[in-house]
C-alpha positions as CSV (number, residue, x, y, z in Angstrom):
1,X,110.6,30.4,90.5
2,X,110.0,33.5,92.9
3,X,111.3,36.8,91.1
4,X,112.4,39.6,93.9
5,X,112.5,42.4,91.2
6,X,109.4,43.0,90.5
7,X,108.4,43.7,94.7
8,X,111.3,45.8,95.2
9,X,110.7,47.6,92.0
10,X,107.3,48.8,93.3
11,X,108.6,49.4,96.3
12,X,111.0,51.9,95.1
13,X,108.7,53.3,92.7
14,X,106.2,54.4,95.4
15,X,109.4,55.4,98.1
16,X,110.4,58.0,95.6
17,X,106.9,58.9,94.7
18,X,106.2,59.8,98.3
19,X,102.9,56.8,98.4
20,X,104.9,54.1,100.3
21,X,102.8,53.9,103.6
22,X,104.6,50.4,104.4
23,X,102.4,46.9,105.2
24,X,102.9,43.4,103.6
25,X,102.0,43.3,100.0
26,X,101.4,40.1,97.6
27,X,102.7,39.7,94.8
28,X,102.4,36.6,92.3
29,X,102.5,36.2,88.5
30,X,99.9,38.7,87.8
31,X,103.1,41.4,88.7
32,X,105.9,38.3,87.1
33,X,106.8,37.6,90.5
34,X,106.3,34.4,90.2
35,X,106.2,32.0,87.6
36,X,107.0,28.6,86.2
37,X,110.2,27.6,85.0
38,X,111.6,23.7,83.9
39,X,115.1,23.1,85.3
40,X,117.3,22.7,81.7
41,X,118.5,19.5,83.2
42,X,115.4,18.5,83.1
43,X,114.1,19.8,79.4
44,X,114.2,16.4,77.4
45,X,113.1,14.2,80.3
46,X,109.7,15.2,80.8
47,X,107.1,14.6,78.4
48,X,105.7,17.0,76.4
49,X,102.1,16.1,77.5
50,X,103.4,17.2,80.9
51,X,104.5,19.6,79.7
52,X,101.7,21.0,78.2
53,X,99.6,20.6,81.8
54,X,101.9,22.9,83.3
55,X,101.4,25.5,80.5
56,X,97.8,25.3,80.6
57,X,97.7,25.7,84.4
58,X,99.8,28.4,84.3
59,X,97.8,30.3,81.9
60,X,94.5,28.9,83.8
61,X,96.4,30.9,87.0
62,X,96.9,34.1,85.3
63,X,93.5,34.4,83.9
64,X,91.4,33.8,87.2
65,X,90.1,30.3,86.0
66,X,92.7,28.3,88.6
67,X,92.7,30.0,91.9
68,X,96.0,29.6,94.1
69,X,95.7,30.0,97.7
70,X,97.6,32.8,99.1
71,X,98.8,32.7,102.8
72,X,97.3,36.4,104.6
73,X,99.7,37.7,107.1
């Protein structure tokens, strides 16, 4: 799930602070701008073992040990 606030947040943070100099900035789960959700349709259909591989990857992504590649623009 991709989470706008956090960005525009920042954004506005450093547009009233007077440090916004503009350019593209990245943002992922480190700032809770992205993150990994399960549809509640699909709650009790997937298995909790699969549901335990998506936990530990996404803790694996937050603490450096899974890398996810990040498009430069």
């Amino acid at each position: 799930m991709i989470v706008a606030k956090p960005a525009f947040m920042d954004l506005a943070k450093r547009v009233r602070e007077g440090t916004c100099k503009g350019g593209i900035e990245l943002f992922g789960m480190e700032q809770k701008a992205i993150d990994f959700l399960v549809n509640p349709a699909w709650a009790g259909k997937l298995a909790p073992s699969a549901m335990q591989k998506v936990e530990t990857a996404r803790q694996d992504i937050l603490s450096g040990k899974l890398e996810v590649p990040k498009d430069e623009f």
